[in-house]
C-alpha positions in Angstrom: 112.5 67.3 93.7 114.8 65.7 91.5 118.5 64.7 92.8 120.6 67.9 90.8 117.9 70.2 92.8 118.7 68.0 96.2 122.3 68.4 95.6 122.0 72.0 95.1 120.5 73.2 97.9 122.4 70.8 99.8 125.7 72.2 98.4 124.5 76.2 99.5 122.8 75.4 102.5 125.3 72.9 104.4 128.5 74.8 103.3 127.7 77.2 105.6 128.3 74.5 108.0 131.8 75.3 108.0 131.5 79.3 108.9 134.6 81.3 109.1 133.9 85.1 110.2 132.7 87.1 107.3 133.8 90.4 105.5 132.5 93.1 107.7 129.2 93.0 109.2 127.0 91.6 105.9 127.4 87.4 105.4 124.4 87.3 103.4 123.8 88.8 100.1 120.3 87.6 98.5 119.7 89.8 95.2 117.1 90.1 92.4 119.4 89.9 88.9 117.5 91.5 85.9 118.7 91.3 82.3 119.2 89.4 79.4 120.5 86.0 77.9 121.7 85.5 74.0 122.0 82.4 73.0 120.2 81.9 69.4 118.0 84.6 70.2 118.1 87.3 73.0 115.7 87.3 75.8 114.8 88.7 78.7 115.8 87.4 82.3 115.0 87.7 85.7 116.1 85.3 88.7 117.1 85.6 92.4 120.5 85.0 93.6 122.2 84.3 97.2 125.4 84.6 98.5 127.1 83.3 101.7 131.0 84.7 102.3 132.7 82.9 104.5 135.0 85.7 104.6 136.6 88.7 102.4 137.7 86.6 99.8 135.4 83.6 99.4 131.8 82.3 99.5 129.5 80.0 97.9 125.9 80.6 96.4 122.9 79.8 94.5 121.5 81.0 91.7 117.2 80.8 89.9 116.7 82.5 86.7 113.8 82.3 84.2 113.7 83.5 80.5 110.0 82.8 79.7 110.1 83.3 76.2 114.0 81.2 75.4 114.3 77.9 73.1 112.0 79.5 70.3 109.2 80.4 73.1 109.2 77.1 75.2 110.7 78.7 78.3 114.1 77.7 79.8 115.0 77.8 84.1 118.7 78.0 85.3 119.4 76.5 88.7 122.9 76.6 89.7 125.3 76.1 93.0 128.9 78.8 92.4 131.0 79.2 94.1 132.5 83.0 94.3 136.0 84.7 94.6 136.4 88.3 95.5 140.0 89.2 94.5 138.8 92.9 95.9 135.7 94.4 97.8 133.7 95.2 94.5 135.0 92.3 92.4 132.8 88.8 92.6 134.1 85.8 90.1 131.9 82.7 90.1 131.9 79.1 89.0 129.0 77.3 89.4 127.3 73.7 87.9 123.6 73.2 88.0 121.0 72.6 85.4 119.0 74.3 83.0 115.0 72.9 82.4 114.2 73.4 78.8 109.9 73.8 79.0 107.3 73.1 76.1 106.3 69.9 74.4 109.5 68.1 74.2 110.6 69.3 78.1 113.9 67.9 78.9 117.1 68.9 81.5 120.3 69.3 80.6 123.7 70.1 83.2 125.4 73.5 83.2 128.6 75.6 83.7 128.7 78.6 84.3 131.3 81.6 84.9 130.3 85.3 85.8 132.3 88.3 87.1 130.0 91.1 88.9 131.2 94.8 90.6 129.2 95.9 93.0 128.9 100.0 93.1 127.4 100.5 96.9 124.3 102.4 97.2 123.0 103.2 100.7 122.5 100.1 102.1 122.1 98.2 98.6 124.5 96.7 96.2 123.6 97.2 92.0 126.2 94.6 90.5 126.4 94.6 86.7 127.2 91.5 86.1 128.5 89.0 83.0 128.2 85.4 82.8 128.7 83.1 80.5 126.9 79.0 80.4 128.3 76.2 79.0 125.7 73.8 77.7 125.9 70.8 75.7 128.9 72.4 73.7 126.8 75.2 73.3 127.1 78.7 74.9 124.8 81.1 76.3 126.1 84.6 77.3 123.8 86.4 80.2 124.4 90.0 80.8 122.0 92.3 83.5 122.6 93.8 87.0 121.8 92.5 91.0 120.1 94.2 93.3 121.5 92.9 96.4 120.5 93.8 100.4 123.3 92.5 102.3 122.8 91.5 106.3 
């Protein structure tokens, strides 16, 4: 596991060292995002996602996604630590740093940005978020748009 991965899970999983009581019942919000990214081309995208609130407003997170067929077919993985403030109960804004793992015969890994903005429309028990988010790589930009299916507990 190289050190950004290290430093990633260590950044979600020891924040919620410092716990203050969360919004309601739910703390955790682990989702399955589906959608698309555009950068030169646009491609399809799937990942899982986590969140941990510390409370109504604020909490921290990590983010997997995979488009298989991105960077002309070689395959490109976001992994990325946000954190997430919820100016109201359906609004999320995020800012997160990780990496993105370009595949294929010249693999290589290059740091990211990223911010996104999510509403979550309450179903039963589940969350659907459409959600917006834009990465900042290498002075280039990569716009991801889809929707969360979050179970919160």
């Amino acid at each position: 596991m190289g050190k950004t991965n290290k430093t990633l899970l260590a950044a979600a999983l020891c924040s919620s060292c410092f716990l203050a009581n969360a919004a309601g019942d739910a703390k955790h919000f682990p989702g399955i995002f589906v959608g698309m990214t555009h950068a030169d081309e646009t491609e399809f995208t799937y990942g899982i996602e986590y969140e941990y609130k510390f409370n109504s407003s604020w909490g921290v997170g990590a983010v997997y996604e995979k488009t298989k067929d991105a960077h002309h077919g070689d395959g490109v993985t976001v992994k990325l630590a946000s954190l997430y403030f919820h100016p109201s109960k359906n609004v999320r804004l995020g800012a997160g740093f990780g990496e993105e793992e370009i595949g294929g015969h010249h693999p290589h890994t290059e740091d990211l940005y990223r911010v996104s903005a999510s509403y979550d429309f309450h179903v039963g028990d589940f969350g659907v978020a459409p959600t917006v988010a834009v990465d900042f790589i290498d002075g280039e930009k990569a716009y991801v748009l889809g929707v969360a299916f979050i179970k919160p507990f």
